[in-house]
N, C-alpha and C positions, 0 to 999 in steps of 0.2 A: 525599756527592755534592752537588755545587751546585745550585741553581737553577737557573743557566745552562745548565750541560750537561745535564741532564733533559732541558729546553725545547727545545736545540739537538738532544738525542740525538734524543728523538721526530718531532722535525719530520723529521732527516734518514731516519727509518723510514718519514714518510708521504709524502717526496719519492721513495723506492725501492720503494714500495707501489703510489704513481700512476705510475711507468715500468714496474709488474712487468705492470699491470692493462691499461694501451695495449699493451705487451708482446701478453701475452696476445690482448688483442684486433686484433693486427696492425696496429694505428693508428701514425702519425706520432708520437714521443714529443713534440717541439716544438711540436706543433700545437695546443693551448690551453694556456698558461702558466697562465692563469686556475683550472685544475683543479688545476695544481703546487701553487698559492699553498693553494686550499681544503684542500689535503691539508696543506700541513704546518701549515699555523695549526689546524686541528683536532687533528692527533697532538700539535703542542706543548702547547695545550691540557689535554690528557691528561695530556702531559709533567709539567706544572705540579700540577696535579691531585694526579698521582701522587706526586709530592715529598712535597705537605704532608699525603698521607694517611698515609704513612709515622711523619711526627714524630707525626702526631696517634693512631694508631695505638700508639706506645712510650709515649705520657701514659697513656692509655688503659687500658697493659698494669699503667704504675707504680701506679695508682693503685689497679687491684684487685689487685697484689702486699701494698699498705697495708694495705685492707681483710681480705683472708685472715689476714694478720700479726694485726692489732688481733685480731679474730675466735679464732684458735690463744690467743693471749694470754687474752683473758677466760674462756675454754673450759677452760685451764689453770690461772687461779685460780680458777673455779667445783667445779673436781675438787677440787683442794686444801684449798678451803676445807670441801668435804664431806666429804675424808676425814677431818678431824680433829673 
């Protein structure tokens, strides 16, 4: 998934968050834009966020895939070399 569309998905979650929430509160949904804008530039935020915690997340996962692997490995010649 892109960058973009995160950014775009989120924002459009917290433009439908702030009309659930005047909803809710029986208010005019038009009636402060200004609240619109604060919602989705924060959910995009997140948006964004959430993207790159993702990749950084799968480095994360490779890297102690490595280490287990190296680890089995030395584990494996330490037996070996004791059996004989």
């Amino acid at each position: 998934m892109s960058v973009a569309a995160s950014v775009l998905g989120y924002a459009g979650l917290g433009f439908l968050t702030r009309c659930y929430q005047l909803g809710i509160q029986k208010r005019n949904i038009f009636d402060n834009l200004g609240g619109h804008a604060m919602a989705m530039t924060a959910f995009g935020a997140l948006g964004y966020y959430f993207h790159g915690l993702e990749g950084r997340q799968q480095e994360l996962i490779q890297k102690k895939k490595e280490q287990i692997l190296e680890n089995r490995e030395r584990l494996a010649a330490r037996a070996s070399a004791a059996d004989e």
